[in-house]
mmCIF file of the N, C-alpha and C atoms, coordinates in Angstrom:
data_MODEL
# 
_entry.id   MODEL 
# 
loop_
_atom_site.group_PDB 
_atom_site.id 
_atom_site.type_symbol 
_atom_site.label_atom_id 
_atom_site.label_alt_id 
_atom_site.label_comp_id 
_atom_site.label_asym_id 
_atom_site.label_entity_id 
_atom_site.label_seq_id 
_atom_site.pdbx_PDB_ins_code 
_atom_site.Cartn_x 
_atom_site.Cartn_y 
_atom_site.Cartn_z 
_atom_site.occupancy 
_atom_site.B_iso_or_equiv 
_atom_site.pdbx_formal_charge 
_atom_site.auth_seq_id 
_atom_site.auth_comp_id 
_atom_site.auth_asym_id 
_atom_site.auth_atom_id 
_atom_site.pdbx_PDB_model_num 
ATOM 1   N N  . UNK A 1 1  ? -26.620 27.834  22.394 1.00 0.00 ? 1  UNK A N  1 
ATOM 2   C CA . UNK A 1 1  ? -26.920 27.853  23.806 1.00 0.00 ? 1  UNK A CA 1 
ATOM 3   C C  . UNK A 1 1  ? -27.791 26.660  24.206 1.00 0.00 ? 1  UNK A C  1 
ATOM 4   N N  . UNK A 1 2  ? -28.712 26.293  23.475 1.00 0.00 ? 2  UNK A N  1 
ATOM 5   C CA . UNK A 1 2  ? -29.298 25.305  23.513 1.00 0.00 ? 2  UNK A CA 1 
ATOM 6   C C  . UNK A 1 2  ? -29.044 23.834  24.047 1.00 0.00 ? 2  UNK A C  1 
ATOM 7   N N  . UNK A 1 3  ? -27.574 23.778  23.154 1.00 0.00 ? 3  UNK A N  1 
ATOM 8   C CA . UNK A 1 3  ? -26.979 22.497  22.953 1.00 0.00 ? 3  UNK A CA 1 
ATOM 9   C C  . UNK A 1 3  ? -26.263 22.133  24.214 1.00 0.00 ? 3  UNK A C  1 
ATOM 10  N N  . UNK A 1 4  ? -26.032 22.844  25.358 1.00 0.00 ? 4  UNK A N  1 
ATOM 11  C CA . UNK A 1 4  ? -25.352 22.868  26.697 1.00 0.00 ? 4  UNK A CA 1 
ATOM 12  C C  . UNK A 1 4  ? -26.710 22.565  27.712 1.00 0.00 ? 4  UNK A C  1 
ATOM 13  N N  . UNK A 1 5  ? -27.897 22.935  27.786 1.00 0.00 ? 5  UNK A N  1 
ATOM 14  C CA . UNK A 1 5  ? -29.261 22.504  28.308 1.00 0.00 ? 5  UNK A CA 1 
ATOM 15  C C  . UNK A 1 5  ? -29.390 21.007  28.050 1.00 0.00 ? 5  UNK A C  1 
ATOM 16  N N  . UNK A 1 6  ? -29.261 20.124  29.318 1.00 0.00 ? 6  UNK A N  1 
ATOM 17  C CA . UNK A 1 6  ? -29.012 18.874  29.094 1.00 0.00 ? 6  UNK A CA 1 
ATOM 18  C C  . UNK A 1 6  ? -30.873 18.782  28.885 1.00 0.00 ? 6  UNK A C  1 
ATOM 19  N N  . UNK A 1 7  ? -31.589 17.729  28.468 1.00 0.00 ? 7  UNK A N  1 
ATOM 20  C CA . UNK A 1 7  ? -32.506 17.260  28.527 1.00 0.00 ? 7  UNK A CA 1 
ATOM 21  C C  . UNK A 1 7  ? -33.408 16.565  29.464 1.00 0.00 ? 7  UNK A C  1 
ATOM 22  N N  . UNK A 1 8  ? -34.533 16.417  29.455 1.00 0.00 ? 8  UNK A N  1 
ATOM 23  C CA . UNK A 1 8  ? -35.429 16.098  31.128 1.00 0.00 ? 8  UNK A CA 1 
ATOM 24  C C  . UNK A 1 8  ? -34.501 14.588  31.449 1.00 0.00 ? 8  UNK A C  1 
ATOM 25  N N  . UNK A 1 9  ? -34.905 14.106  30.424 1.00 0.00 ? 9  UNK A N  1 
ATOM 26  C CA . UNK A 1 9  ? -33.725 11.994  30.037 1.00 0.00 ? 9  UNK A CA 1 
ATOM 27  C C  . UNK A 1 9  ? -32.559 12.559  31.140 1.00 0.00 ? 9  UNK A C  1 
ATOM 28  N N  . UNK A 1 10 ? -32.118 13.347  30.374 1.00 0.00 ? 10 UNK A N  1 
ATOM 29  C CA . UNK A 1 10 ? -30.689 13.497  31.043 1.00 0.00 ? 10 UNK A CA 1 
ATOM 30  C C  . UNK A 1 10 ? -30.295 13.498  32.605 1.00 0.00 ? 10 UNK A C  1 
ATOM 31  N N  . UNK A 1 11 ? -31.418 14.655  32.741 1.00 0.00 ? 11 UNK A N  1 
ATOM 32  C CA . UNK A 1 11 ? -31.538 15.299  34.227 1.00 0.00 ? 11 UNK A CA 1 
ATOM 33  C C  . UNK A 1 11 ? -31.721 14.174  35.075 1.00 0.00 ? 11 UNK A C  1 
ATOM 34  N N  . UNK A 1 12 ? -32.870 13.430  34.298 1.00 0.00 ? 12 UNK A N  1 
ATOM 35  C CA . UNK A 1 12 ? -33.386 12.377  35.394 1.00 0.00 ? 12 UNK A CA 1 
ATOM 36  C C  . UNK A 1 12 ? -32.371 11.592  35.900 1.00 0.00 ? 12 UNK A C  1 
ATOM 37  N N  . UNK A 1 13 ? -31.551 10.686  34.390 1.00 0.00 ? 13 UNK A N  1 
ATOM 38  C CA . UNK A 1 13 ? -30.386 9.861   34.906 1.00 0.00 ? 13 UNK A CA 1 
ATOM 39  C C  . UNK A 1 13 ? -29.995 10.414  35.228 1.00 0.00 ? 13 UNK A C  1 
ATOM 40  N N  . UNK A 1 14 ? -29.709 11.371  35.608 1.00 0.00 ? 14 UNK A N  1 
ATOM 41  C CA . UNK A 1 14 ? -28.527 11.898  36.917 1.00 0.00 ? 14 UNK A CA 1 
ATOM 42  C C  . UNK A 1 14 ? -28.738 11.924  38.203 1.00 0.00 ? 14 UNK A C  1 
ATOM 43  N N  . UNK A 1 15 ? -30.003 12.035  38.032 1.00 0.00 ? 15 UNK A N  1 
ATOM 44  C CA . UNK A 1 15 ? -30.378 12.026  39.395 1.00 0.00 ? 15 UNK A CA 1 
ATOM 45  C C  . UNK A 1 15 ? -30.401 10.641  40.040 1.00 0.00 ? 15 UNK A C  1 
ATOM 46  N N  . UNK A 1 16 ? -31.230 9.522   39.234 1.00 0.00 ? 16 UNK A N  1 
ATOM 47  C CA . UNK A 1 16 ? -31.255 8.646   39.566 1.00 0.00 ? 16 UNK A CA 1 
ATOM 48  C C  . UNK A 1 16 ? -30.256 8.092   39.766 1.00 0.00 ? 16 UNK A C  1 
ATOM 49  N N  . UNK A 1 17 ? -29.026 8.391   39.127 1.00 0.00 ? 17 UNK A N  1 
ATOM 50  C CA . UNK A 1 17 ? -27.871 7.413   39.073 1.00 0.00 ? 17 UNK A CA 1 
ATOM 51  C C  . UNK A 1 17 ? -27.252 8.295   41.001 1.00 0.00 ? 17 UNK A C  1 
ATOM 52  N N  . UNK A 1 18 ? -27.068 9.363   40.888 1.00 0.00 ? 18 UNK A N  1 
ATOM 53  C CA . UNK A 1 18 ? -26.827 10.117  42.311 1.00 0.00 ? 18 UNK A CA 1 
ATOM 54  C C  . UNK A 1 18 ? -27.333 9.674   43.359 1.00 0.00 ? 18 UNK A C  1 
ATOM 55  N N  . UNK A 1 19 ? -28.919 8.905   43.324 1.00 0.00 ? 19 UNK A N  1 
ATOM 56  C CA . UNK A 1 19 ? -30.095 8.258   44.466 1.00 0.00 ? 19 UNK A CA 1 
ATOM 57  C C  . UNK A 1 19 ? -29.300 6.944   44.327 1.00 0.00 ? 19 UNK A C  1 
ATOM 58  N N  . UNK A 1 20 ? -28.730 6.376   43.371 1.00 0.00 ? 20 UNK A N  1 
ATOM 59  C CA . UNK A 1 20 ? -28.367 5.054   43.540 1.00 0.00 ? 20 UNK A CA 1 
ATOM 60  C C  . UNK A 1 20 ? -26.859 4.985   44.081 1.00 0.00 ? 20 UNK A C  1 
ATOM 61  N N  . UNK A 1 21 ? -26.019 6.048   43.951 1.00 0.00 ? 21 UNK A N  1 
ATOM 62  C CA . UNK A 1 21 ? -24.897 6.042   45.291 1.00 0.00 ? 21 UNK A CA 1 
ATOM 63  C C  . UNK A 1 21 ? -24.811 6.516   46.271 1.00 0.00 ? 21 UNK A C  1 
ATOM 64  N N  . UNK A 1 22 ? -25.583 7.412   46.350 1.00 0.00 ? 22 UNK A N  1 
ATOM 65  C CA . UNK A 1 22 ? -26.502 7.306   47.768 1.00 0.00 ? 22 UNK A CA 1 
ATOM 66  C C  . UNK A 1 22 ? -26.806 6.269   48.546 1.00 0.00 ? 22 UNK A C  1 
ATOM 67  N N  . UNK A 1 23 ? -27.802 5.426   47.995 1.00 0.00 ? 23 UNK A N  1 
ATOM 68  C CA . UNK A 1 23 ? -28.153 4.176   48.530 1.00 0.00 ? 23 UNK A CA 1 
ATOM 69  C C  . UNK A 1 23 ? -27.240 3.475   48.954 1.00 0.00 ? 23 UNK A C  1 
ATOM 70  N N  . UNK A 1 24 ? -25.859 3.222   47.772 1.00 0.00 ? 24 UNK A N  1 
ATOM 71  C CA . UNK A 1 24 ? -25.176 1.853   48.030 1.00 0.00 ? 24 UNK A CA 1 
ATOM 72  C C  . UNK A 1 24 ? -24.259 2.884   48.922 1.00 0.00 ? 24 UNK A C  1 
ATOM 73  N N  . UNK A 1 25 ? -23.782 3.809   48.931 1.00 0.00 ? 25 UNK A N  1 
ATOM 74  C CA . UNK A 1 25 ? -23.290 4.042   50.094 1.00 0.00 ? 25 UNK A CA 1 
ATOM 75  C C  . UNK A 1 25 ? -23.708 3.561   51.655 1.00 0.00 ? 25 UNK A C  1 
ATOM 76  N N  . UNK A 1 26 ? -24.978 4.212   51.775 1.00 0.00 ? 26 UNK A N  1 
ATOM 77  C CA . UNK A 1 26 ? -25.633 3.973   52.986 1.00 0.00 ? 26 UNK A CA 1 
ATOM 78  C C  . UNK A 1 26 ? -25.873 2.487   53.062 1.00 0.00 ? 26 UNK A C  1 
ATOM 79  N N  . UNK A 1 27 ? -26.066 1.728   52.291 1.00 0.00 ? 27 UNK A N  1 
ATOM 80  C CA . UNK A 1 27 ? -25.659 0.445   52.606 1.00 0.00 ? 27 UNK A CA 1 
ATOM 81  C C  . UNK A 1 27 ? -24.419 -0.299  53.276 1.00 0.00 ? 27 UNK A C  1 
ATOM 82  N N  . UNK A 1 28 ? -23.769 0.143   52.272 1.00 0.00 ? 28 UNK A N  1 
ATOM 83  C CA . UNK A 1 28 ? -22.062 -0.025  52.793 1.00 0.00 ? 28 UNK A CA 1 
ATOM 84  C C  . UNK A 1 28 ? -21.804 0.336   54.435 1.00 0.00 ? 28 UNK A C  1 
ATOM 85  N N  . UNK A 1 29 ? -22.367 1.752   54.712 1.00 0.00 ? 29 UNK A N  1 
ATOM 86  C CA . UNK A 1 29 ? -22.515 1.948   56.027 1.00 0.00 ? 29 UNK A CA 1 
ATOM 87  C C  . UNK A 1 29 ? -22.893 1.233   57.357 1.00 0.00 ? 29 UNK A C  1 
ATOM 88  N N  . UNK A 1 30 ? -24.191 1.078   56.538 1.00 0.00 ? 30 UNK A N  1 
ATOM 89  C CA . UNK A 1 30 ? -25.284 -0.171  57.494 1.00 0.00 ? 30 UNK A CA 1 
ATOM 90  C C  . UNK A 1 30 ? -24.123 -1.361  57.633 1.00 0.00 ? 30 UNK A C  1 
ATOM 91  N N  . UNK A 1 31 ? -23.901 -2.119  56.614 1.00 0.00 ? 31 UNK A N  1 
ATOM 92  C CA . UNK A 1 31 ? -23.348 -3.123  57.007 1.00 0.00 ? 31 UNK A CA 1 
ATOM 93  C C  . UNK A 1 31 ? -22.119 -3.298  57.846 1.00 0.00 ? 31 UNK A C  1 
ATOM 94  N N  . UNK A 1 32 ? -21.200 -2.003  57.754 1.00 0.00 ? 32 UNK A N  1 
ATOM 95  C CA . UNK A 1 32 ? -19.883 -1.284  58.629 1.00 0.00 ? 32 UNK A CA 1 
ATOM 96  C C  . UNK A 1 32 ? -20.232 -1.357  59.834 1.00 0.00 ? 32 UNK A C  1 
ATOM 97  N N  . UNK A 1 33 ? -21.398 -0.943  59.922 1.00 0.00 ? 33 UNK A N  1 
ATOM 98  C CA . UNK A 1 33 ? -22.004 -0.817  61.750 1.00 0.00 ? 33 UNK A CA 1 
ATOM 99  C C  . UNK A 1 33 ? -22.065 -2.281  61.925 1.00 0.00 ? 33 UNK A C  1 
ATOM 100 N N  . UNK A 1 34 ? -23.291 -3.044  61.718 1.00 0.00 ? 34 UNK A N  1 
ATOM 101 C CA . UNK A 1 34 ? -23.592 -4.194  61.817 1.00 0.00 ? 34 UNK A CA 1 
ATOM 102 C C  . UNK A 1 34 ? -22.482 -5.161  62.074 1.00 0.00 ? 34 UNK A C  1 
ATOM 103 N N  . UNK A 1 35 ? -21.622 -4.897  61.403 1.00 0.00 ? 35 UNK A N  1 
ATOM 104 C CA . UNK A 1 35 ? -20.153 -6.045  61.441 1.00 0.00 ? 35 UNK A CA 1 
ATOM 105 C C  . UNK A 1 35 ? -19.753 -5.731  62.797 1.00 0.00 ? 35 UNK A C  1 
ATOM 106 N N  . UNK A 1 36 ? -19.570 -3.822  62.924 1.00 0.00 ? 36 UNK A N  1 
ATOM 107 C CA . UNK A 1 36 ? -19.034 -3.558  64.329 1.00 0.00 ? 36 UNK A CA 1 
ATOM 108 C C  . UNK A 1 36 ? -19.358 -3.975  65.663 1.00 0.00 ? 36 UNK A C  1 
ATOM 109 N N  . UNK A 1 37 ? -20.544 -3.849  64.918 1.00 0.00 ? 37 UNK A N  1 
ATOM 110 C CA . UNK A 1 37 ? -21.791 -4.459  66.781 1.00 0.00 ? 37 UNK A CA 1 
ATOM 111 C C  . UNK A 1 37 ? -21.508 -5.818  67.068 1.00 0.00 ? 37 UNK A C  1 
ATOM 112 N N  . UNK A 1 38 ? -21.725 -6.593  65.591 1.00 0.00 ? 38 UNK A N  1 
ATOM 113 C CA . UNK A 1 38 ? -20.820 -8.046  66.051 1.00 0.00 ? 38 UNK A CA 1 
ATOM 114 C C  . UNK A 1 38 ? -19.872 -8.003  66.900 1.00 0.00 ? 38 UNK A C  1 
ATOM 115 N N  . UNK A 1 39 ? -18.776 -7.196  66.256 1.00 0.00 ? 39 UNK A N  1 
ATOM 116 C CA . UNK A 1 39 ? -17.728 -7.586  67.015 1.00 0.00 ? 39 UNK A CA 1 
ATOM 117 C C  . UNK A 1 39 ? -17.567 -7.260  68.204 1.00 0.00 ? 39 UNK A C  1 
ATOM 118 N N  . UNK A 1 40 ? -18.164 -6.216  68.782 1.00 0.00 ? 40 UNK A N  1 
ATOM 119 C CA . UNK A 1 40 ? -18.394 -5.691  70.281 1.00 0.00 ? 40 UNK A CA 1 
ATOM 120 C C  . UNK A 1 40 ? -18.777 -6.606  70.743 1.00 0.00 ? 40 UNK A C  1 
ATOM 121 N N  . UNK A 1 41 ? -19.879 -7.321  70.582 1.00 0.00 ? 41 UNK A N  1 
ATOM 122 C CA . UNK A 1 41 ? -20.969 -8.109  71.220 1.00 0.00 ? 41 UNK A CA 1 
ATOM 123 C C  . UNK A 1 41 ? -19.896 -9.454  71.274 1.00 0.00 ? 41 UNK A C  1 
ATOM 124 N N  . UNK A 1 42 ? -18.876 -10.061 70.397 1.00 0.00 ? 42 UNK A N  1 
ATOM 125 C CA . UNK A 1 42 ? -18.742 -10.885 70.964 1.00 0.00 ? 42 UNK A CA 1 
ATOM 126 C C  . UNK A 1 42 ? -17.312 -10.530 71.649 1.00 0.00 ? 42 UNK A C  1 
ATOM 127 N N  . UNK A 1 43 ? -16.653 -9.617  71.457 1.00 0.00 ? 43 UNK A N  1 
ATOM 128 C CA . UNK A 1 43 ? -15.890 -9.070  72.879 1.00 0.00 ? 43 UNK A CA 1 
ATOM 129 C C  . UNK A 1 43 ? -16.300 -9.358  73.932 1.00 0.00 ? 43 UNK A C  1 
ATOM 130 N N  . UNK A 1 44 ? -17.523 -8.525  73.765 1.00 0.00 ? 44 UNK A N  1 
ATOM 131 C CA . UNK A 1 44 ? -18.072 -8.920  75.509 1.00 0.00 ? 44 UNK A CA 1 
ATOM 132 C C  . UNK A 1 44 ? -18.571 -10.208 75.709 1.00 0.00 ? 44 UNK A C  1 
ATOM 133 N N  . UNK A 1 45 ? -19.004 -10.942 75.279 1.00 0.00 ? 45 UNK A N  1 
ATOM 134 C CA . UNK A 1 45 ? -18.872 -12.810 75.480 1.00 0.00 ? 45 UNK A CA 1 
ATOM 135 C C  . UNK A 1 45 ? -17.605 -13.033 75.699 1.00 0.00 ? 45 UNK A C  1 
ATOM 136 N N  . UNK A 1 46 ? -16.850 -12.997 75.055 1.00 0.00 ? 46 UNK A N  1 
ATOM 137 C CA . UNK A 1 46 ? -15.721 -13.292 75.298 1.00 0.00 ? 46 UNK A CA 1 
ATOM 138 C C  . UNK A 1 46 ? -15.036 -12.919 77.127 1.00 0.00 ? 46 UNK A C  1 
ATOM 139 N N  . UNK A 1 47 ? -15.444 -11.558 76.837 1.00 0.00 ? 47 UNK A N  1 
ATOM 140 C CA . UNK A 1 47 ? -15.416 -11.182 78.191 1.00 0.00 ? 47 UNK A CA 1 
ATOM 141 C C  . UNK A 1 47 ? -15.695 -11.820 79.639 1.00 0.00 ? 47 UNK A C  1 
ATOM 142 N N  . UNK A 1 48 ? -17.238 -12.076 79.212 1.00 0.00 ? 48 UNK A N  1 
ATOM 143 C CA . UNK A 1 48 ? -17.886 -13.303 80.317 1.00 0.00 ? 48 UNK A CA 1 
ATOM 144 C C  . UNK A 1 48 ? -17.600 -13.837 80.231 1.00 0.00 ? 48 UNK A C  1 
ATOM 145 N N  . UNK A 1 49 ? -17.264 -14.542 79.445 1.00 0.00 ? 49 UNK A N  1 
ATOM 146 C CA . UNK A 1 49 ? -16.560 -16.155 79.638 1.00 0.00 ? 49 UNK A CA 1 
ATOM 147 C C  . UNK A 1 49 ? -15.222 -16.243 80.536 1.00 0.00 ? 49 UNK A C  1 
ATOM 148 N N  . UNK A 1 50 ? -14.610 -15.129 80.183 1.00 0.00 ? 50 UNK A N  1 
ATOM 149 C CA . UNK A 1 50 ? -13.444 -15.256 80.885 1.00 0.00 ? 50 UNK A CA 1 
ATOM 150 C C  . UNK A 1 50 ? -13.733 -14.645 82.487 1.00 0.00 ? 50 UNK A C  1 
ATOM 151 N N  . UNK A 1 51 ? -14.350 -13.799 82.626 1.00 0.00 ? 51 UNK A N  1 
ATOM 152 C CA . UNK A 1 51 ? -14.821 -13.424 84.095 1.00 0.00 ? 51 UNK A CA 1 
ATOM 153 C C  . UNK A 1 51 ? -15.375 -15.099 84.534 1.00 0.00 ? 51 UNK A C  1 
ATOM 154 N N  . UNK A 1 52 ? -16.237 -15.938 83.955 1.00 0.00 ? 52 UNK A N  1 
ATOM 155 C CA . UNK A 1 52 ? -16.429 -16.684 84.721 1.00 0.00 ? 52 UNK A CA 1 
ATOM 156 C C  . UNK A 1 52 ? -15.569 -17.942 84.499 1.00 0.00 ? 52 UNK A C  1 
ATOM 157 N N  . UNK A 1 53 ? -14.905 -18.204 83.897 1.00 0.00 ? 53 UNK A N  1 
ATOM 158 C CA . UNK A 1 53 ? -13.825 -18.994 84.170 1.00 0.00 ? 53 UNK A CA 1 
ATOM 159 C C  . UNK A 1 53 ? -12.805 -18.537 85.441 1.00 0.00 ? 53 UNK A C  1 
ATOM 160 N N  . UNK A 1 54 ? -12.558 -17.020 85.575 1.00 0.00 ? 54 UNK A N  1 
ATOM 161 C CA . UNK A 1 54 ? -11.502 -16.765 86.501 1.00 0.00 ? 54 UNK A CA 1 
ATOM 162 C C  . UNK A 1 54 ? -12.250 -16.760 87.726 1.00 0.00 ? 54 UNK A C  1 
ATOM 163 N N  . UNK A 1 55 ? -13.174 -16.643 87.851 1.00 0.00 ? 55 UNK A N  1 
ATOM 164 C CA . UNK A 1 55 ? -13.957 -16.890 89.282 1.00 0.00 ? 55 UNK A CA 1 
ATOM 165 C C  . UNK A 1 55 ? -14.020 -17.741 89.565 1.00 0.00 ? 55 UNK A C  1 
ATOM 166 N N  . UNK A 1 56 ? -14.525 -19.261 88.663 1.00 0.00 ? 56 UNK A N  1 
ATOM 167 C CA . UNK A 1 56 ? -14.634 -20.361 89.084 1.00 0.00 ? 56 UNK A CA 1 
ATOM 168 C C  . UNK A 1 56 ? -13.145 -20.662 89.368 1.00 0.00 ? 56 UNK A C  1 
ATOM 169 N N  . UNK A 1 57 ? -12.130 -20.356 88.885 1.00 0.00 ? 57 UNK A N  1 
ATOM 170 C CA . UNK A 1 57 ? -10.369 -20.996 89.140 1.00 0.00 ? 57 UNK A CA 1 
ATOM 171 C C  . UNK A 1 57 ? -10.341 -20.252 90.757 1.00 0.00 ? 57 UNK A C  1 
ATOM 172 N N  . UNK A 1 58 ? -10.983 -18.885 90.825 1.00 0.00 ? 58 UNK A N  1 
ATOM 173 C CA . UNK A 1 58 ? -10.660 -18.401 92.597 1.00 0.00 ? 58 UNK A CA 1 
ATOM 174 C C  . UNK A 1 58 ? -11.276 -19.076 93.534 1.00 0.00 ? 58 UNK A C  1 
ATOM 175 N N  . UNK A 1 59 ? -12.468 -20.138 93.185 1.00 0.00 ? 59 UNK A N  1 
ATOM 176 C CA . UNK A 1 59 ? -13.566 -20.597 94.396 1.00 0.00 ? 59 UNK A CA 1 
ATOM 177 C C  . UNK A 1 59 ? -12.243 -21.488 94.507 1.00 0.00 ? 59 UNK A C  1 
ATOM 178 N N  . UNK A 1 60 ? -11.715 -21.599 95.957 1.00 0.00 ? 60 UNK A N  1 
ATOM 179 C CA . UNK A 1 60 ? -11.288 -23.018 96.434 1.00 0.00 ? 60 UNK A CA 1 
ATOM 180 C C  . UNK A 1 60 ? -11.891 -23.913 96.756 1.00 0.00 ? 60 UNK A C  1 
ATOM 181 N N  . UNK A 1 61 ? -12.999 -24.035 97.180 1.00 0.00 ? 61 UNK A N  1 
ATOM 182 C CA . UNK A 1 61 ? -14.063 -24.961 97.330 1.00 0.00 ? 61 UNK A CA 1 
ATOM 183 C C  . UNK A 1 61 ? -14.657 -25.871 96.206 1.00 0.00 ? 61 UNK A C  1 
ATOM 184 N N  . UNK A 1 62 ? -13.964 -25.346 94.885 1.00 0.00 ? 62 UNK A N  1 
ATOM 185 C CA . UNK A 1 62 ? -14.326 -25.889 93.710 1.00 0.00 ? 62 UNK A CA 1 
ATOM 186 C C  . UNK A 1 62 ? -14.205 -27.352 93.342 1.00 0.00 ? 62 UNK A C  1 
ATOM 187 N N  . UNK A 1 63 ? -12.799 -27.730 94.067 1.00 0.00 ? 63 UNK A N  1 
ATOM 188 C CA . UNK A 1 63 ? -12.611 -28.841 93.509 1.00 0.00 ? 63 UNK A CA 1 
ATOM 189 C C  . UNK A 1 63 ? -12.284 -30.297 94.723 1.00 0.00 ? 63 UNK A C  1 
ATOM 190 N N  . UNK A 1 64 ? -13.164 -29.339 96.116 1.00 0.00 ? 64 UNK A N  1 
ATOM 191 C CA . UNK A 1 64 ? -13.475 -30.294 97.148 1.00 0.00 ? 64 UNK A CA 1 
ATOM 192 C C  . UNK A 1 64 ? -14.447 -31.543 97.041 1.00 0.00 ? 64 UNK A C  1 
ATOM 193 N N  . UNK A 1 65 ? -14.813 -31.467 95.934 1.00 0.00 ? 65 UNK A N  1 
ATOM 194 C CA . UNK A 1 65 ? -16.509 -32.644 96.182 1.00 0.00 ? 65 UNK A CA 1 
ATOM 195 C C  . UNK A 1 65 ? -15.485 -33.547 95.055 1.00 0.00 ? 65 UNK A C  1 
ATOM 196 N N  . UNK A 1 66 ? -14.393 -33.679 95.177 1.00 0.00 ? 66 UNK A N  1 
ATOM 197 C CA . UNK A 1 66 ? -13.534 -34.751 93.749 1.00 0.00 ? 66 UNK A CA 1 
ATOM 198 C C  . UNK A 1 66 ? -12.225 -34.694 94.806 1.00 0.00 ? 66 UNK A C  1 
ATOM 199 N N  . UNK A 1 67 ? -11.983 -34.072 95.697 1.00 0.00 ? 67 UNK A N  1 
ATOM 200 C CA . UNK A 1 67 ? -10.513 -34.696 96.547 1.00 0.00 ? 67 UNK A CA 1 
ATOM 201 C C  . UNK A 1 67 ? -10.425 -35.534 96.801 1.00 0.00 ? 67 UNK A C  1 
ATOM 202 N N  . UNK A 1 68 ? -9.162  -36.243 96.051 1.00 0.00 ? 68 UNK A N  1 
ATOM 203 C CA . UNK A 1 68 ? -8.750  -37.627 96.173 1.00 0.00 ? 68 UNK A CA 1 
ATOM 204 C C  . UNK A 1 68 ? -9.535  -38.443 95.892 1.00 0.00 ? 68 UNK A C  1 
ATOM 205 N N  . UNK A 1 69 ? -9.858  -38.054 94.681 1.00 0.00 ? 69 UNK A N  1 
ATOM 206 C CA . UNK A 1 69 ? -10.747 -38.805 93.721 1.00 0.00 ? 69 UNK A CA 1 
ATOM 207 C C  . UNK A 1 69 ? -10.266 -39.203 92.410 1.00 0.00 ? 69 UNK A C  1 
ATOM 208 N N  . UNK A 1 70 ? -8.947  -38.863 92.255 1.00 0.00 ? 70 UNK A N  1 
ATOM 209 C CA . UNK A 1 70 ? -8.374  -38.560 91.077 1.00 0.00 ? 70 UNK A CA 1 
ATOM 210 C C  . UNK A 1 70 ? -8.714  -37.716 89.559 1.00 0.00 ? 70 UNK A C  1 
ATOM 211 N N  . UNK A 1 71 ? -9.480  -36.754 90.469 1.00 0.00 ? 71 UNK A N  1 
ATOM 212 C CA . UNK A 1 71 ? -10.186 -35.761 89.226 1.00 0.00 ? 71 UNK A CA 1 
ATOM 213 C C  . UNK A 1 71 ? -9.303  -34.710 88.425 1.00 0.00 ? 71 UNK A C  1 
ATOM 214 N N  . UNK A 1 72 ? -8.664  -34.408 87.662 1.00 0.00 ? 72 UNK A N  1 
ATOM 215 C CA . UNK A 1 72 ? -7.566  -33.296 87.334 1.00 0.00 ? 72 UNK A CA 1 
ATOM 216 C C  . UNK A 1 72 ? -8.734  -32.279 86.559 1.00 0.00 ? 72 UNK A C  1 
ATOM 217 N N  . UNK A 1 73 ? -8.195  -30.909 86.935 1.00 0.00 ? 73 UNK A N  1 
ATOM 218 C CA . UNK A 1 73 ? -8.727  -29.707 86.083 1.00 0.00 ? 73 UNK A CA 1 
ATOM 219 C C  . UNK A 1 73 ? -8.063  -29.539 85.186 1.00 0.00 ? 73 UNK A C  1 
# 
């Protein structure tokens, strides 16, 4: 009966080794998010940029201070 009673050694590495995929899990996680938020964040740049490019193409007034100036957009 004895011989099935793992030892304190034993117990511990187990545990410890269990705290250490734990960890790298939750790491793995962290960095899953982090990548995600990137990529949101530059969606939405992306976003603005294009909102203000298409606004500046709607001002008609945009490209009055260069008429017949030979300026091309």
């Amino acid at each position: 009966m004895l011989r099935f009673i793992p030892s304190k050694a034993a117990l511990w590495a187990a545990l410890s080794a269990a705290a250490a995929l734990l960890l790298a899990w939750l790491r793995l996680d962290a960095r899953r998010d982090a990548r995600r938020d990137a990529e949101i964040k530059d969606y939405e740049h992306a976003e603005n940029i294009e909102d203000r490019v298409s606004a500046d193409r709607a001002d008609p007034d945009r490209l009055r201070p260069f008429e017949g100036a030979g300026y091309r957009d």
